[in-house]
C-alpha positions in Angstrom: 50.0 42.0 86.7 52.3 39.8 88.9 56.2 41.0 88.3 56.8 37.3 89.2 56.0 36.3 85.9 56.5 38.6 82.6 54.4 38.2 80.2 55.0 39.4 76.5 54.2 38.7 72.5 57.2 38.2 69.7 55.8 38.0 66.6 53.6 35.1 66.5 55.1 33.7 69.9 53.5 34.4 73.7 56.4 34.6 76.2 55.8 33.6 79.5 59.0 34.5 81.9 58.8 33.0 85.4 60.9 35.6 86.9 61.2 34.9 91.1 64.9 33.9 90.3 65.4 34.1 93.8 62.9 31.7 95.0 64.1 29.6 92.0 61.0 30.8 89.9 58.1 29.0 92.7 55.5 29.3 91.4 53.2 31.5 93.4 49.1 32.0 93.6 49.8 35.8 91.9 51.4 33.9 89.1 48.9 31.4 88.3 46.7 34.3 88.5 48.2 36.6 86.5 49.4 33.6 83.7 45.7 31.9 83.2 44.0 34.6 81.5 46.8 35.7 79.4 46.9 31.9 78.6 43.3 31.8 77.2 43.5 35.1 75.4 46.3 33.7 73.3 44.6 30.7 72.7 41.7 33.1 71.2 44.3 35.2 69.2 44.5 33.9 65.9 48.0 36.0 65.1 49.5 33.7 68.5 50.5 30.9 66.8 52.5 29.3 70.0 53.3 29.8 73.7 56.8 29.7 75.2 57.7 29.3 79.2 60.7 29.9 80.5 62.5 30.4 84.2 64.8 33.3 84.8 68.3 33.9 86.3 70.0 30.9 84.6 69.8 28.1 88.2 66.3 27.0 87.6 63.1 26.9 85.3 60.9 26.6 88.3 61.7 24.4 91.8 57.7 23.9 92.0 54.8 25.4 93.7 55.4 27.9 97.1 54.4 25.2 99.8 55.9 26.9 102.4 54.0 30.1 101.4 51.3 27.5 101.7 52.0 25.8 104.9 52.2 29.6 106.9 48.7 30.3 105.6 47.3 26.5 107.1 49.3 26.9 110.2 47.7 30.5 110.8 44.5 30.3 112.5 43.4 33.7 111.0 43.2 32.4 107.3 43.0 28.7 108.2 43.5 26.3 104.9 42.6 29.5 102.6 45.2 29.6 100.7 45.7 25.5 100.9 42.1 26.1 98.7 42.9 28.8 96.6 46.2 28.1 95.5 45.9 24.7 94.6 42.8 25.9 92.9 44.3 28.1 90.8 47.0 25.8 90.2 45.4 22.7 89.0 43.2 25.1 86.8 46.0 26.5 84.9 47.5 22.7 84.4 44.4 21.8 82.9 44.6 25.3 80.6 48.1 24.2 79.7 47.1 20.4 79.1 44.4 21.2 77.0 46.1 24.2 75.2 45.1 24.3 71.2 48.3 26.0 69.8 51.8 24.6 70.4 52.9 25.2 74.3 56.8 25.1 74.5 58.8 24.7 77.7 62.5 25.8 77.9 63.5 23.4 81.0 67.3 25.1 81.9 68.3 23.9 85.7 65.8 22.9 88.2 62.4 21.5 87.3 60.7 20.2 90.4 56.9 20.0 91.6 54.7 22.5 90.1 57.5 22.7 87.1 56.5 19.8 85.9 53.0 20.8 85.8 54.3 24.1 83.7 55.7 21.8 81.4 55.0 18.2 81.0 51.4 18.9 80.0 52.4 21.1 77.2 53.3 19.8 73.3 56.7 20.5 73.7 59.7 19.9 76.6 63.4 21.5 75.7 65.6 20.4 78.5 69.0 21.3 78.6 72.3 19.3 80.4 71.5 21.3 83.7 68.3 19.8 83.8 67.9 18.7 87.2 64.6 16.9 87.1 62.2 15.8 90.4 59.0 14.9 92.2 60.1 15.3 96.1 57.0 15.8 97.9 56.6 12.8 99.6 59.7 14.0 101.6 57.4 17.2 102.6 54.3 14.8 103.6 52.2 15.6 100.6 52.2 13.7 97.3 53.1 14.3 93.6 50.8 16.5 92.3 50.3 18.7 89.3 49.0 15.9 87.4 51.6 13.2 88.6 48.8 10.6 89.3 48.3 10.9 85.5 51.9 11.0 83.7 53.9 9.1 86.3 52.1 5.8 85.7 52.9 6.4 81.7 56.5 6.5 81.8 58.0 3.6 80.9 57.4 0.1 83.3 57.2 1.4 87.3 59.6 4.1 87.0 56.9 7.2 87.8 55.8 4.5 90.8 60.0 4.9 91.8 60.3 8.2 90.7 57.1 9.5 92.7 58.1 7.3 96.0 61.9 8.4 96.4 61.7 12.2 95.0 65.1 10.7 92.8 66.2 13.6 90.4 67.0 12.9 86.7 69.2 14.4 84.0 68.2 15.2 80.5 69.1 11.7 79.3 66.8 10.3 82.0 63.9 13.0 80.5 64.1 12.3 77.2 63.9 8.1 77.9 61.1 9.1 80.4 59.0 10.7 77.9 59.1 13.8 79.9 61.4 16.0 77.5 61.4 15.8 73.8 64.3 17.7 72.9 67.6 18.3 74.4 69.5 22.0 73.7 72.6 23.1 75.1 71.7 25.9 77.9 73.9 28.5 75.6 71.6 28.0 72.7 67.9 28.5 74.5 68.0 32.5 73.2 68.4 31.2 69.5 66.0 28.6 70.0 63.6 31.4 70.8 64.8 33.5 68.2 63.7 30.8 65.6 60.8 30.2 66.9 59.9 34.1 66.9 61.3 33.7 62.9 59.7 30.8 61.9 56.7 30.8 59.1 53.8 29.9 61.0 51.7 29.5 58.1 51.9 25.4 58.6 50.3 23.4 60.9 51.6 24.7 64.1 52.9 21.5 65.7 54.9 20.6 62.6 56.6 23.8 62.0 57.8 23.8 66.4 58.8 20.0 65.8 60.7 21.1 63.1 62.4 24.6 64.4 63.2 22.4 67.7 64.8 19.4 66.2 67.3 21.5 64.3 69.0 22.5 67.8 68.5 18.7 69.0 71.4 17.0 70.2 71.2 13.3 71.7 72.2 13.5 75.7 73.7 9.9 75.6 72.5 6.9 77.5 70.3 7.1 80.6 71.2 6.1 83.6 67.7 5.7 84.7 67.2 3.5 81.7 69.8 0.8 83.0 67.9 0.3 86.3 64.8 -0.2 84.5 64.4 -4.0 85.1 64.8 -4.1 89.0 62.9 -0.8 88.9 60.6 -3.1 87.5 60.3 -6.0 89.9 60.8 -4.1 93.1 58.1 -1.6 92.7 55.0 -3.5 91.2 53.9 -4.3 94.3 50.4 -2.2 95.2 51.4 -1.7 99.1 54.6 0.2 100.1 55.6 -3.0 102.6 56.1 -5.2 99.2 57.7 -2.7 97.6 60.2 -2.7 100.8 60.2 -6.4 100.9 61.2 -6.4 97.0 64.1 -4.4 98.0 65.5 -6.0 100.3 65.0 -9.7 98.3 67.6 -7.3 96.0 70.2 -6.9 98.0 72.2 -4.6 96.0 73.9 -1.1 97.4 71.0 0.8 95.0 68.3 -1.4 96.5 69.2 -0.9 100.1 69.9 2.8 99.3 66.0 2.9 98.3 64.9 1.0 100.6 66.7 3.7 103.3 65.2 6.9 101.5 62.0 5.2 101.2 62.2 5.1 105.2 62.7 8.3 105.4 59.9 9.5 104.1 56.3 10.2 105.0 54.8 7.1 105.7 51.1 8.9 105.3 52.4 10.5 101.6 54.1 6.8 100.5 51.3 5.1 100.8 48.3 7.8 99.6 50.5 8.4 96.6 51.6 4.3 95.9 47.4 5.0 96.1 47.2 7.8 93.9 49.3 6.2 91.2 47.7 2.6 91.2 44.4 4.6 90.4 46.0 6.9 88.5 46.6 4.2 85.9 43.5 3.9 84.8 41.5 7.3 84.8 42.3 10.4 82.4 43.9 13.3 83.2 40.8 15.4 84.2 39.8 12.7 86.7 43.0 12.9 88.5 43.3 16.9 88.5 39.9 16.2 91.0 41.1 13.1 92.6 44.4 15.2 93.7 42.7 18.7 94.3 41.5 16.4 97.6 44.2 14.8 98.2 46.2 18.6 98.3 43.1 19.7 100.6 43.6 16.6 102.5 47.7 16.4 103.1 48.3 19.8 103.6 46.0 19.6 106.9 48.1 17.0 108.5 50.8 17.5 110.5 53.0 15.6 108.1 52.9 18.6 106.0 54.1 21.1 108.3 56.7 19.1 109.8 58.3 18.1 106.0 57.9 22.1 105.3 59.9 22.4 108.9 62.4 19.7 108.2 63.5 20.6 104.6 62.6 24.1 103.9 63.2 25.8 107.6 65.6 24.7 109.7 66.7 22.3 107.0 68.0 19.9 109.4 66.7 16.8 107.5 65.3 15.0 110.3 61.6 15.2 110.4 59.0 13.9 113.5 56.5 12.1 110.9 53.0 11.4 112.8 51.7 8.8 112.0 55.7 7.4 112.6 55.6 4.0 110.8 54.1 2.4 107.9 51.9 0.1 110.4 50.2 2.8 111.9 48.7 4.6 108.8 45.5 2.8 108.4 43.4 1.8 104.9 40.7 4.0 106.4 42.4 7.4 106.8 44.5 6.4 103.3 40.7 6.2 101.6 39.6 9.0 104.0 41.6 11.5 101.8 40.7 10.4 98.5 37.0 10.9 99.5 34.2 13.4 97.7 35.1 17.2 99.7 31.6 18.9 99.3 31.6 22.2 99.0 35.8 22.6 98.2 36.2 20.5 94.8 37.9 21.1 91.7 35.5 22.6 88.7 36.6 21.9 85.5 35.6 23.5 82.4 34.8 20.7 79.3 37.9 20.7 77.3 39.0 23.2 74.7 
C-alpha cells in the first residue's frame, strides 16, 4: 500500500486521502495503483454506501498527474517511454473506474485542482469546491494536452469555454466551477471535516444519490457571480473557429486588453499541443467518454515523445524560467500530417477498457 494515498472506511463511507502534500498531492503511478482496487472492492461492498476523495495539508487537493516523474523516465534511455505507458495506463483506467463508479463518488476540492485532479473528481457524482479553489487545465504550456478525460468534459461546458479553458491553461475560482458544471456544491474550507462527518452520519438506507445531494446541499452556500460567466459571449465568437490561426485572427478582430492578453498566452504556448488539443476537442464533441479515454491514451503516448514535452517539463517545472525553445517554433510549421499522426491506431500500446459497470 502506497503512503501517498490513505485509504480507510467510516461507517458506510470509503475515504480516499491523497496525502503527497508536498508535491501538492501529484498524483503518482503507486497511487493509482494502490487506489484502483480498493476502488472496485468498495463498489462490491454492499455496507460502502459512497466514496470520498480528498487532498491533504490544506494548499491543494491534487496539482495533477507527476509529469516530471514522467518526463525523467522518457528522457532515460534505460527505461525508455516505460513509464510514459504505464502511468498513463494506470491513470486513464482508474478515470474510467471513477466515471463509471455505481455508488455516490464525492470529491472535497480545497486549493489546487489541476490536471489529473480533475480526472479525480469531475468524473465522479459529486464536486465540493471550496473559495480556495484554484481550478486548471495547463498542459498545453508543458507540450502535452488536456487529458484525463478533457476531450470529453471540456467541449460540455457551457458555449467554447472548455475550447478557452483547454487552449490558455486559465485558472478559475469556485464561482467559475459551479457555472462550468464542474463543481456542484460550494463549502467553506473550515467546514470540509463536518461535511465528512455528515456524510459518515447520514442514513444510507435511501437511494444513495439522494441522501449525498441532500447531506451536501445543507453546507451549500452560493459563491457569487462568475467572472468566467461575463466573458462568455466573446469567449464565444473568438474560439469557434476549428484552426488555432482563426482563433488568433478572432482575437485580434477583438481588440480588447483580455483579447490581446489571450492572444499573447496563446503564443506562448506549444504550438504542437494548441493545435492537437483544438483537435482533440473538436472530436471530442461528438464521441463518448470511453472513446476519448483511447483517443487520448495516444495522444499521451504520442506528446510525451516529443521534445515539446521535455522542454515545457524544463521551462515550468525545472529551472522554472518561463521561457521555453518549442520545436516545431511556430504554428506554420506543425503540419496536418504529424497533428493526425498522433491521433493514429498505436498497435500493440492501446488503452483496454473493461465494458462499463
Amino acid at each position: 500500500m502506497s503512503e501517498d494515498v490513505l485509504l480507510e472506511t467510516r461507517g458506510a463511507v470509503g475515504l480516499v486521502t491523497l496525502n503527497r502534500p508536498k508535491a501538492l498531492n501529484a498524483l503518482s503511478l503507486e497511487m493509482c495503483r494502490a487506489l484502483h482496487p480498493q476502488l472496485d472492492a468498495w463498489a462490491a461492498d454492499p455496507s460502502v454506501k459512497a466514496v470520498v476523495i480528498r487532498g491533504a495539508g490544506g494548499k491543494a487537493f491534487c496539482a495533477g498527474g507527476d509529469v516530471r516523474a514522467v518526463a525523467g523516465s522518457v528522457a532515460r534511455p534505460d527505461t525508455g517511454a516505460s513509464l510514459s505507458r504505464d502511468f498513463f495506463l494506470a491513470e486513464y483506467a482508474l478515470n474510467h473506474r471513477i466515471h463509471h463508479f455505481p455508488k455516490p463518488f464525492i470529491a472535497l476540492v480545497d486549493g489546487i485542482c489541476m490536471g489529473g485532479g480533475l480526472g479525480l473528481s469531475v468524473h465522479g457524482a459529486f464536486r465540493v469546491v471550496t473559495e480556495r479553489l484554484m481550478l486548471a487545465m495547463p498542459e498545453t504550456a508543458i507540450g502535452i494536452f488536456p487529458d484525463v478525460g478533457g476531450g470529453w468534459f471540456l467541449p460540455r461546458f457551457p458555449g467554447e469555454t472548455g475550447t478557452y479553458l483547454g487552449l490558455t491553461g486559465v485558472r478559475c475560482d469556485a464561482a467559475d466551477a459551479l457555472w462550468l458544471g464542474y463543481a456542484t456544491h460550494r463549502v467553506e474550507s473550515s467546514r470540509l471535516e463536518d461535511v465528512l462527518a455528515a456524510l459518515v452520519a447520514a442514513d444510507w438506507s435511501g437511494p444513495g444519490r439522494e441522501v449525498a445531494a441532500r447531506v451536501l446541499q445543507g453546507f451549500h452556500q452560493e459563491p457569487g457571480p462568475s467572472g468566467l460567466a461575463t466573458k462568455a459571449d466573446v469567449i464565444q465568437r473568438s474560439f469557434q473557429g476549428n484552426r488555432v490561426e482563426d482563433i488568433l485572427a478572432a482575437l485580434e478582430r477583438e481588440g480588447t486588453p483580455w483579447a490581446e492578453e489571450t492572444r499573447a498566452t496563446l503564443l506562448r504556448m506549444s504550438p504542437t499541443s494548441l493545435r492537437v488539443t483544438l483537435r482533440q476537442l473538436r472530436i471530442g464533441r461528438g464521441q463518448d467518454y470511453d472513446a476519448t479515454a483511447r483517443m487520448e491514451y495516444r495522444l499521451s503516448q504520442a506528446l510525451t515523445a516529443r521534445p515539446d514535452f521535455q522542454e515545457g517539463i524544463r521551462a515550468v517545472l525545472v529551472d522554472k524560467d518561463q521561457k521555453p525553445r518549442w520545436n516545431p517554433a511556430t504554428l506554420a510549421e506543425v503540419t496536418d500530417a504529424e497533428v493526425e499522426a498522433c491521433f493514429a491506431p498505436r498497435p500493440g500500446n492501446e488503452l483496454e477498457l473493461p465494458a462499463s459497470r
